[in-house]
C-alpha positions in Angstrom: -37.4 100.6 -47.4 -40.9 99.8 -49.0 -39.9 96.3 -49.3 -39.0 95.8 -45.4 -41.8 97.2 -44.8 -44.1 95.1 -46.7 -42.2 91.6 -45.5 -42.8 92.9 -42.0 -46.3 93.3 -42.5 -46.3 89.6 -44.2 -44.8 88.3 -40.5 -47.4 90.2 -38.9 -50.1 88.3 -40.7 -48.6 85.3 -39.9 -47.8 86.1 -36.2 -51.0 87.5 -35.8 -53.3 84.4 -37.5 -51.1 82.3 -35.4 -51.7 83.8 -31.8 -55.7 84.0 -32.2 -55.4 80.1 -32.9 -58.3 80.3 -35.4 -61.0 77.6 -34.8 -62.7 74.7 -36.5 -65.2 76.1 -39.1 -68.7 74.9 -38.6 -69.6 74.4 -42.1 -72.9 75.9 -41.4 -74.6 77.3 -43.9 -74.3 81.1 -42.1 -70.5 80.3 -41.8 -70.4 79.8 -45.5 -72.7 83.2 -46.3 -70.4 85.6 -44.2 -67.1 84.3 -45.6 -68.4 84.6 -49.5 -69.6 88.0 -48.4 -66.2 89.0 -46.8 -64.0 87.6 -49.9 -66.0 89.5 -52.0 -65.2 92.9 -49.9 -62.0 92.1 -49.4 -61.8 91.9 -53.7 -63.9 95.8 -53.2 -60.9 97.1 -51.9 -58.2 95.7 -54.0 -60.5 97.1 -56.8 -60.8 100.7 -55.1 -57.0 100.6 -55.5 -55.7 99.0 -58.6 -58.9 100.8 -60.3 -59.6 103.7 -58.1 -57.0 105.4 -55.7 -53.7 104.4 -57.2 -54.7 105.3 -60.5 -55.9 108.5 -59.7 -52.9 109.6 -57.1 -51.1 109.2 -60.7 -53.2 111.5 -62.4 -54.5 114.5 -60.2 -52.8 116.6 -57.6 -56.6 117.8 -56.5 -56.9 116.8 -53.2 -60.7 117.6 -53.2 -60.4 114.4 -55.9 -58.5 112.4 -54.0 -60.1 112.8 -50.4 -63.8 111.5 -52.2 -62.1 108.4 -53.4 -59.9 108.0 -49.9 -63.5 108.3 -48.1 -64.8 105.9 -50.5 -62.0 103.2 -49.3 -62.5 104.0 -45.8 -66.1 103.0 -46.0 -66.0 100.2 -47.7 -63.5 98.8 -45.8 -65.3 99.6 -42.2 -67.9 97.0 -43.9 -65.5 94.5 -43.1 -63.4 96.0 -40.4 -65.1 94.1 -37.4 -63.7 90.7 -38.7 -60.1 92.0 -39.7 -59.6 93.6 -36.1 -61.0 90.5 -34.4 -59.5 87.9 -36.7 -56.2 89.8 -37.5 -55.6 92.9 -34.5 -51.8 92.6 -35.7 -52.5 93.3 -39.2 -55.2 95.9 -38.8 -52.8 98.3 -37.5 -51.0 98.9 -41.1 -55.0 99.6 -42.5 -56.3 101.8 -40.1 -53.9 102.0 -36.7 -52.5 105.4 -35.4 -50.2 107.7 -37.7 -47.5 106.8 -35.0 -44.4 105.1 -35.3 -44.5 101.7 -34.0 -42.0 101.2 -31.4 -40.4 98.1 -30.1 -38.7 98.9 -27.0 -36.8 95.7 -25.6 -35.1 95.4 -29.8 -34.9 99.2 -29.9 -36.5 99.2 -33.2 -38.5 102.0 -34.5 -41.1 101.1 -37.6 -42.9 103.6 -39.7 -46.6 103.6 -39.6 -49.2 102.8 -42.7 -52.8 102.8 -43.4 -55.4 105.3 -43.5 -54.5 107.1 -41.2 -51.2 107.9 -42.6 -52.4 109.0 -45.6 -55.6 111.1 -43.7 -52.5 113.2 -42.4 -51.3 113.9 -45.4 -54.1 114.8 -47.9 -55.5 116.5 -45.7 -52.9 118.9 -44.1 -51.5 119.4 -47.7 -53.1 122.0 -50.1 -51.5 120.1 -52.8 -51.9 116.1 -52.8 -48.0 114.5 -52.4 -49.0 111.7 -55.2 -45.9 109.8 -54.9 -46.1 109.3 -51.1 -49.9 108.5 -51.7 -48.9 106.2 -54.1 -46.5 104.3 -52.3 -48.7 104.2 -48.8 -52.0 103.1 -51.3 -49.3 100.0 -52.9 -48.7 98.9 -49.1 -52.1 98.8 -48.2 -53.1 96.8 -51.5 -50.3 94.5 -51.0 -51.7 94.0 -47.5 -55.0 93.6 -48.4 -53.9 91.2 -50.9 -52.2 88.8 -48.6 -55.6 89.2 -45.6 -57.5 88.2 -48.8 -55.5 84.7 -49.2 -55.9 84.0 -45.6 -59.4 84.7 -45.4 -60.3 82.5 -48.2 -58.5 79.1 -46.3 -60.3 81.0 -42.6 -62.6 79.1 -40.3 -64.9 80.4 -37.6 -67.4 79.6 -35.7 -70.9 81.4 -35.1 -69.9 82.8 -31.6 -66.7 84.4 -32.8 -69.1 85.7 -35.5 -71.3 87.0 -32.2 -68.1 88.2 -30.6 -66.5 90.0 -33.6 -69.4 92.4 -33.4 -69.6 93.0 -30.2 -66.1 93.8 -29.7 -66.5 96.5 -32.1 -69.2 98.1 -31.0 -66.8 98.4 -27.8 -64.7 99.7 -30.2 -67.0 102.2 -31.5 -67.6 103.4 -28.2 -64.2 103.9 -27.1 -62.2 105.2 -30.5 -64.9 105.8 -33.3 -66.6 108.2 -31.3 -63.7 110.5 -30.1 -61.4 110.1 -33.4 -59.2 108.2 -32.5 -59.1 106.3 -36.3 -59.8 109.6 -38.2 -57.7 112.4 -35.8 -57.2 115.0 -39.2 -60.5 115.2 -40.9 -62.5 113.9 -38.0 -64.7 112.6 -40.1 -64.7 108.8 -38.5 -68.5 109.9 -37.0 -69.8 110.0 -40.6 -68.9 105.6 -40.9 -71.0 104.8 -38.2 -74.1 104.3 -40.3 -71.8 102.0 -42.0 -70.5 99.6 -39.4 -73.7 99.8 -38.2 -75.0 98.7 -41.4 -72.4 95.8 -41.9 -73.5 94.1 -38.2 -77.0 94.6 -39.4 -76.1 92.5 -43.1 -74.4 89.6 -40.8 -76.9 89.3 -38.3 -79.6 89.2 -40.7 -78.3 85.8 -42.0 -78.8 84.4 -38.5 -82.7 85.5 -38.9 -84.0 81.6 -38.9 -81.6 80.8 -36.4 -81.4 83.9 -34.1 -85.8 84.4 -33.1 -86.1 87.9 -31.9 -84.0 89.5 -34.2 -86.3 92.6 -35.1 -84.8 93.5 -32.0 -81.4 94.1 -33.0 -82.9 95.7 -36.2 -84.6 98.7 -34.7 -81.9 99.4 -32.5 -78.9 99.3 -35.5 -81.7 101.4 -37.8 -82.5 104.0 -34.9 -78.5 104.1 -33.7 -77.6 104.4 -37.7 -80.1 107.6 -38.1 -79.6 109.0 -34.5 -75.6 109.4 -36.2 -76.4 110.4 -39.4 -78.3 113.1 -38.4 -74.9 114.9 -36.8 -72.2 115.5 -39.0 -70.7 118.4 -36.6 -67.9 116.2 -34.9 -68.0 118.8 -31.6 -71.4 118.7 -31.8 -72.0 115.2 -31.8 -73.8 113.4 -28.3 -71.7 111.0 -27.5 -73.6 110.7 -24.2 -76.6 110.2 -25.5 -75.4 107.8 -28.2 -74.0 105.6 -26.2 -76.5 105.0 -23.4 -79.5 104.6 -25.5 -78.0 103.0 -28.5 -74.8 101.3 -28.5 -75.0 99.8 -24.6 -78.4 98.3 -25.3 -77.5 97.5 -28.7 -74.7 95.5 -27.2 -76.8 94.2 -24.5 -79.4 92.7 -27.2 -77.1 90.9 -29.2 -75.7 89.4 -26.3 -79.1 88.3 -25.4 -80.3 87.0 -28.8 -77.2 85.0 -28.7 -77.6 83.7 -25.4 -81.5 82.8 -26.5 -80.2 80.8 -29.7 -77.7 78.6 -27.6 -74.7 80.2 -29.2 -71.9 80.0 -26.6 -70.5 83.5 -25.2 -66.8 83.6 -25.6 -64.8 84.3 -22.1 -61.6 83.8 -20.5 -59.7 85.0 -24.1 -59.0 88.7 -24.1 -59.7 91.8 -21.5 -63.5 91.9 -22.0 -65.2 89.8 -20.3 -67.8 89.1 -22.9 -70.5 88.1 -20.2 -71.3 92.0 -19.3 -74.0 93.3 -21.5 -71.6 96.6 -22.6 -68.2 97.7 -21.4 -68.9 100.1 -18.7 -70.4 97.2 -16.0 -68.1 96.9 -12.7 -67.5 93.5 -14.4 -66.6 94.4 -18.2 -62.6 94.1 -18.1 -61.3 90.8 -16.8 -58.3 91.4 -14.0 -57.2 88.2 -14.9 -55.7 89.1 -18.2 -53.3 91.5 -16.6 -51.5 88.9 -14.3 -48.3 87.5 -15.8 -49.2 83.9 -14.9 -52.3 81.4 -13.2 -50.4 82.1 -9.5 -51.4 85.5 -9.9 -54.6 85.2 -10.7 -57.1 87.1 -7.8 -58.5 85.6 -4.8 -60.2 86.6 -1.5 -57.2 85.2 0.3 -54.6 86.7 -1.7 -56.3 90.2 -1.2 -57.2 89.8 2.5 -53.2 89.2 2.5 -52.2 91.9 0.4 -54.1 93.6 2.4 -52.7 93.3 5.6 -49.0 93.4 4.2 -49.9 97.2 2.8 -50.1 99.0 5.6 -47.6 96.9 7.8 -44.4 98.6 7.6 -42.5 94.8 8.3 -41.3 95.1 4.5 -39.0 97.8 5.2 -35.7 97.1 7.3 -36.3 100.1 9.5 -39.6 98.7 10.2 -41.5 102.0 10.2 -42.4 102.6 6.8 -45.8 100.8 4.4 -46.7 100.7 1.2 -49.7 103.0 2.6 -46.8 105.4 3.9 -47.1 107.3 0.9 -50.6 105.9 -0.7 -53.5 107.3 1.5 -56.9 105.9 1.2 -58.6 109.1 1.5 -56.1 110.7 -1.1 -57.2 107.9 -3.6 -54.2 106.2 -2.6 -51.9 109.1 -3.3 -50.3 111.2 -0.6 -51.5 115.1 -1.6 -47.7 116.2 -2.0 -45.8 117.3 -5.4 -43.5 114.5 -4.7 -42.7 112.7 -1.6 -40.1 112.5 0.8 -37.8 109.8 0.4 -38.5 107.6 3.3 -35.6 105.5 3.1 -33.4 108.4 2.4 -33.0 112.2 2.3 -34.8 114.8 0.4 -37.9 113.9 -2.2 -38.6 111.4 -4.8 -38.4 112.1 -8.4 -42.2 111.6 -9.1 -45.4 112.5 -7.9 -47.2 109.5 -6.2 -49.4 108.0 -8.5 -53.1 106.9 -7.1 -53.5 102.9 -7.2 -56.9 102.9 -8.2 -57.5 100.8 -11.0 -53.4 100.5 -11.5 -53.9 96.9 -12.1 -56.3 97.5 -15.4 -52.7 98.6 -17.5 -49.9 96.6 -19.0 -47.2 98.8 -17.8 -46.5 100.0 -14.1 -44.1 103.2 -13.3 -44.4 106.5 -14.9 -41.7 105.8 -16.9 -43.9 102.2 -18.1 -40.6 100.5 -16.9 -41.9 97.0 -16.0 -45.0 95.2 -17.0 -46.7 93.9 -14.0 -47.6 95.3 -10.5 -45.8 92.0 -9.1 -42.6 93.8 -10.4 -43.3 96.8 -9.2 -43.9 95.9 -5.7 -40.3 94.3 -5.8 -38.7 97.9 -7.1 -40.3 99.8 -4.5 -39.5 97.9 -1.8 -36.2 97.7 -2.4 -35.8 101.3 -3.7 -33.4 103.0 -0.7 -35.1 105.8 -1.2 -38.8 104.3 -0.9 -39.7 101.3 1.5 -35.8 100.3 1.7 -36.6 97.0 2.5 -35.4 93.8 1.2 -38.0 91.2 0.1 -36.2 87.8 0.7 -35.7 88.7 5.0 -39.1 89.9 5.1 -40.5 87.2 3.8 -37.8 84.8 6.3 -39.4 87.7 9.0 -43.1 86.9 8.3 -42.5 83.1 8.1 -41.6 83.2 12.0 -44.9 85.1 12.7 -47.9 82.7 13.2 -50.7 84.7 11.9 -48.9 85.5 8.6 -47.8 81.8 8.3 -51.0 81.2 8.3 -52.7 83.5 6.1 -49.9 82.5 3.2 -51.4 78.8 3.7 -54.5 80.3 3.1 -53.9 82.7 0.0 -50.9 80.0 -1.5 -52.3 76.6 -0.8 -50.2 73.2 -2.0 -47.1 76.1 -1.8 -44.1 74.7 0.3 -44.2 75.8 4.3 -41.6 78.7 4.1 -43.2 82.5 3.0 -41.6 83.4 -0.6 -40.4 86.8 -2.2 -42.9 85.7 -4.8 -45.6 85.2 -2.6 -45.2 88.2 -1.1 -45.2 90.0 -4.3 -48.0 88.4 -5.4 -50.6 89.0 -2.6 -49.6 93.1 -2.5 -50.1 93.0 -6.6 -53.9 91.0 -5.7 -54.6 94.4 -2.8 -53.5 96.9 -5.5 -55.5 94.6 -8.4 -59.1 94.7 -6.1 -58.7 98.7 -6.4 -61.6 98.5 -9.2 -64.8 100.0 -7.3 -66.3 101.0 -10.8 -68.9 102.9 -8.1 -68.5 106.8 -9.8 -71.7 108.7 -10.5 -70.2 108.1 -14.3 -70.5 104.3 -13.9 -74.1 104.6 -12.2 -75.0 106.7 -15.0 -73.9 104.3 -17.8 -76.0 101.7 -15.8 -78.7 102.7 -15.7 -79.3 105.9 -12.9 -79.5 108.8 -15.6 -80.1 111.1 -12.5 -76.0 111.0 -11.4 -74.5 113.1 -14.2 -75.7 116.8 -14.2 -76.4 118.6 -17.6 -72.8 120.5 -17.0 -71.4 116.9 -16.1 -73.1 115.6 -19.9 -71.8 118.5 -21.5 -68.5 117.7 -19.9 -68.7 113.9 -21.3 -68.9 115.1 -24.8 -66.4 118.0 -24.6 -64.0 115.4 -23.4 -64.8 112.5 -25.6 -65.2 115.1 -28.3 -63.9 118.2 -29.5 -61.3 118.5 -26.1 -59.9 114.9 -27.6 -59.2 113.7 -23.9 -60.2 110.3 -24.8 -57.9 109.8 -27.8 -55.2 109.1 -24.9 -57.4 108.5 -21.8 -59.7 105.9 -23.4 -63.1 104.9 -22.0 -64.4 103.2 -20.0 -60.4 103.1 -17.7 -59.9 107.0 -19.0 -56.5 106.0 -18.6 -53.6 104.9 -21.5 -54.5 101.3 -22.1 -56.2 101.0 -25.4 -59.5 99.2 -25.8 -61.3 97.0 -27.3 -58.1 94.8 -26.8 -56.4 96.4 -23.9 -53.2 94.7 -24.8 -50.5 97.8 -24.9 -50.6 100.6 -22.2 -49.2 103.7 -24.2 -47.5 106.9 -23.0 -47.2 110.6 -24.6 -44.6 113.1 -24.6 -47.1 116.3 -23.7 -44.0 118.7 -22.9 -44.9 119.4 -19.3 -43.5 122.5 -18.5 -41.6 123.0 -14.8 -44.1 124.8 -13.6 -47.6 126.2 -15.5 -46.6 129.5 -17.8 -42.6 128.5 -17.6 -41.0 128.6 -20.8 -39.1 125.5 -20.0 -40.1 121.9 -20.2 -39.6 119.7 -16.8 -35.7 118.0 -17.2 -37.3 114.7 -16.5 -36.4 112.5 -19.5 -39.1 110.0 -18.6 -38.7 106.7 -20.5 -35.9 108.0 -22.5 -34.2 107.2 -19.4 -34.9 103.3 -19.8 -34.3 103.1 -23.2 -32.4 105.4 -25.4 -35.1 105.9 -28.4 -35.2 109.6 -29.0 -39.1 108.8 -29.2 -39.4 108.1 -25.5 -37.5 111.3 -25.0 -40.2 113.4 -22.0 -42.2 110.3 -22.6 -44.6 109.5 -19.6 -47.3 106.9 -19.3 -50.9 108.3 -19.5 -52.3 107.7 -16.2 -55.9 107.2 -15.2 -58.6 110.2 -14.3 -60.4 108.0 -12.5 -60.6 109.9 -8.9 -58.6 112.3 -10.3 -60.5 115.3 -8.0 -58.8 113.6 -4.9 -55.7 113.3 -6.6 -53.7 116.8 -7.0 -51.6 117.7 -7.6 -51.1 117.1 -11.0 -48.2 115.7 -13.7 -45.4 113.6 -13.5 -43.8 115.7 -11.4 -46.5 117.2 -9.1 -46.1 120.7 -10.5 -49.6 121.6 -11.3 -52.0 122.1 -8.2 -55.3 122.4 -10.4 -57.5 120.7 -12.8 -57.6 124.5 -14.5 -53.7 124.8 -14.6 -54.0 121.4 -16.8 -56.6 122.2 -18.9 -55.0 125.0 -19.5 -51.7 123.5 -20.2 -53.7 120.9 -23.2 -55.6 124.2 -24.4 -52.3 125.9 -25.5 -51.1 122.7 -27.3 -48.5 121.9 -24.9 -45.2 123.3 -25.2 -45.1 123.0 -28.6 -48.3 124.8 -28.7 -46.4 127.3 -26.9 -43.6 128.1 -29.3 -41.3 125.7 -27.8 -39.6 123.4 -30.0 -39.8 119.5 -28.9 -39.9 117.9 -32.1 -41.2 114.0 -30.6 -43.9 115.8 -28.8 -47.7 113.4 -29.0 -50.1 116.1 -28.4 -51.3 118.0 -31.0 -50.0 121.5 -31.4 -53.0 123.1 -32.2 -54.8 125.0 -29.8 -58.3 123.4 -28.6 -59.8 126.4 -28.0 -61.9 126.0 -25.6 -63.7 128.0 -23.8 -64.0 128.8 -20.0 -67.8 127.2 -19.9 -66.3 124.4 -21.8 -63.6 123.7 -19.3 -65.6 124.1 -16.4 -67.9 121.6 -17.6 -64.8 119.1 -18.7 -63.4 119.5 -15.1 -67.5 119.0 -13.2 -67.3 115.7 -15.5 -63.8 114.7 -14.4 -65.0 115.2 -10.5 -68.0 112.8 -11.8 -65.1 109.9 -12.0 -65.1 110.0 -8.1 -65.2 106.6 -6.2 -66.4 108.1 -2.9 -67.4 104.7 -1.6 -63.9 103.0 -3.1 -62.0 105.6 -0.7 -63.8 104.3 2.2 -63.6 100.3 2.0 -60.1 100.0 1.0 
């Protein structure tokens, strides 16, 4: 098993090197500094395991022991870990990725997890260390780091990916390191900042003659490094705080300093748009990189078409039933119901109607995460009998009779042939639903700037829910929905055990993704939604069964149904009770009303 294991982690490598298409190295003499620096790291941690950790798992059953040298390893590797994310994101998973199984739907194959974080769980849930399984989790990783350190000594790079590479984790900082995300057990992952901190300040120093202004950088990374070190409460920690007077500007002044020394900007590769001073700009995350191809890609026309097309019921054969039929404006594009009516049928829908806010920031559409793109999505519900019950290909021979559509498919598809195409179609509704980003909540004003739009219950809120109520470690920043950042590449869902109904003793029948693809895994597994608006939204779950913010906060206090004695062995959220208090959730739920895009509601 240990073997497949490790050969699949070689083809990772691989795959991964390949895909990022690695550049032309310089030859600079700053090039050359960094990559002598990172060999040698890289040779730090195959030394903290053949000398340190591996050794010692075979010689003490002390887990006191053994957690000093496992923190140890984790911090030296976070001196490196903003260039082995950015240069090999495949890879990293297996050093410090989720304890989770990695799942590959389509091939139906199921792959253990490794890393840190895998052994985190177990030496410290265990009162006595299980040496052998550290063992052979501490020989992957060193077999691992092994392999990085013979591709790093062949890698070339260039000074902006340098630029970029921090940057990207500091976005990363922001939206994992702060809430746990990479150290859920001990939650100890607030304790490395100083570190990474300390490793951006060691690279940029060695662009000091080239980069003029540098001292900049400097007393931000030294003022950011002892603002964290003087909190080592995880709960206690202010994330707020830390975040919009350290890492935002620190972000912002790196991107400045490289702007100033001519270094290009990278753009146009992943989901940040590398442009926007810090990741929580109306600007930040590029639509583009959710399309499935360049006739996708957003336009004015397209979303003056999609526009129109949304609230003309001309899709559905009975001609009386829209897109905006079910998705209200005012509701934040929901409909206020537990689930609704099936329009093209009798009795309700399966599902509560999801709001279409920011839907087109995810790489999976449905509850279920059935299909990847809205454009595919638009298809499935109008032609669900029991939704639109329409058919794409006559409403698209309908509209190509009608002279004002014909013409405003010129406009939005020039160069395409005369006739009005299913594609086109789904293409212009996917652009209406993609311009759904308003990015206008008092949250975003705050992080921008207006410190007056967040009230001290709201702040509180922030840090409860980035924090000790561990909301972000599924509804990540700055989306607060499932798609996780810095990359942004994979749209995840959990299995929370929603009950029927808040206080039942039995969890909803709905089989969720199970019901795509036959991994017990996916069994009750739904796709984490956004929050975004989620005050206008109610009710709440996949199903609509929960009419308050308090009945769900509730429901994650307990742990879930597991948390409530139930048995539901593949449940994702953690058991254990949060225990928070009233005040606590109160202030949680004045945050969550914060993610309100009062103005969105009205121009769309």
């Amino acid at each position: 098993m240990e073997m497949k294991i490790l050969q699949r982690i070689a083809v990772i490598v691989i795959i991964g090197l390949a895909a990022f298409g690695c550049a032309p190295g310089t030859g600079k003499k700053e090039i050359d500094e960094i990559h002598r620096l990172t060999e040698a790291r890289f040779s730090g941690m195959e030394q903290w395991l053949d000398s340190g950790f591996i050794p010692l798992a075979g010689t003490t059953t002390d887990t006191a022991v053994l957690k000093r040298s496992y923190r140890e390893g984790r911090r030296q590797y976070k001196e490196i870990a903003f260039l082995v994310e950015y240069f090999y994101p495949s890879s990293s998973r297996f050093i410090l990725g989720p304890a989770l199984d990695e799942i590959e739907a389509q091939e139906h194959q199921v792959s253990e997890p490794g890393g840190f974080q895998v052994m985190e769980e177990s030496l410290f849930t265990n009162a006595v260390a299980d040496t052998a399984f550290l063992k052979r989790e501490a020989r992957k990783m060193r077999s691992l780091f092994f392999r990085l350190h013979g591709i790093w000594t062949q890698e070339t790079f260039r000074d902006d990916q340098v630029f970029d590479a921090i940057r990207t984790d500091i976005a990363r900082m922001t939206t994992l390191q702060l809430t746990g995300f990479d150290a859920p057990v001990s939650l100890e992952g607030l304790q490395e900042i100083p570190v990474s901190l300390g490793s951006y300040q060691e690279v940029l120093n060695i662009y000091r003659s080239k980069v003029p202004g540098m001292e900049k950088a400097d007393k931000l990374i030294t003022a950011a490094g002892e603002f964290a070190a003087r909190y080592q409460d995880f709960d206690a920690f202010p994330r707020l705080e830390f975040i919009t007077w350290y890492l935002n500007p620190l972000s912002a002044t790196i991107l400045h300093l490289q702007e100033q020394a001519g270094i290009p900007v990278l753009n146009n590769i992943g989901a940040l748009n590398m442009a926007a001073p810090h990741i929580f700009t109306d600007s930040s995350i590029r639509q583009d990189f959710f399309i499935p191809d360049a006739t996708s890609a957003i336009s004015k026309q397209k979303v003056q078409l999609g526009r129109k097309l949304f609230y003309d019921p001309v899709l559905s054969n009975s001609n009386s039933i829209s897109c905006a039929s079910c998705h209200l404006p005012e509701k934040a594009f929901t409909d206020g119901l537990t689930t609704s009516p099936a329009l093209g049928s009798k009795g309700n829908l399966k599902r509560n109607t999801p709001t279409l806010f920011y839907a087109g920031l995810q790489k999976a559409q449905f509850m279920d995460l059935r299909v990847a793109f809205l454009e595919d999505q638009v298809k499935d519900v109008v032609e669900s009998k029991d939704e639109i019950h329409g058919n794409m290909d006559s409403a698209a021979r309908k509209m190509s009779k009608d002279p004002e559509y014909s013409k405003l498919f010129a406009a939005a598809f020039p160069g395409w042939r005369d006739s009005i195409s299913t594609r086109q179609v789904q293409v212009a509704l996917a652009s209406f639903i993609r311009s759904l980003n308003p990015f206008r909540s008092a949250f975003d004003l705050y992080l921008n700037g207006d410190t007056t739009q967040l009230s001290a219950s709201q702040q509180r809120g922030f840090d409860l829910f980035a924090g000790k109520a561990k909301c972000a470690t599924c509804h990540f920043v700055p989306l607060f929905n499932g798609t996780v950042p810095p990359a942004f590449a994979v749209s995840e869902g959990e299995v929370l055990g929603v009950m029927d109904k808040p206080g039942s003793a039995n969890i909803d029948p709905d089989q969720g993704r199970y019901a795509i693809y036959k991994i017990d895994n996916f069994r009750h597994a739904f796709k984490t939604p956004t929050l975004r608006n989620i005050s206008l939204t109610a009710p709440y779950m996949h199903q609509g069964g929960y009419r308050t913010l308090e009945e769900v906060l509730a429901f994650y206090n307990s742990g879930g149904a597991a948390g409530r004695g139930i048995s539901l062995q593949n449940q994702t959220l953690p058991a254990d009770s949060l225990r928070l208090s009233k005040t606590e959730i109160s202030d949680i739920i004045h945050f969550m009303e914060a993610l309100s895009d009062p103005e969105g509601t009205r121009r769309f």
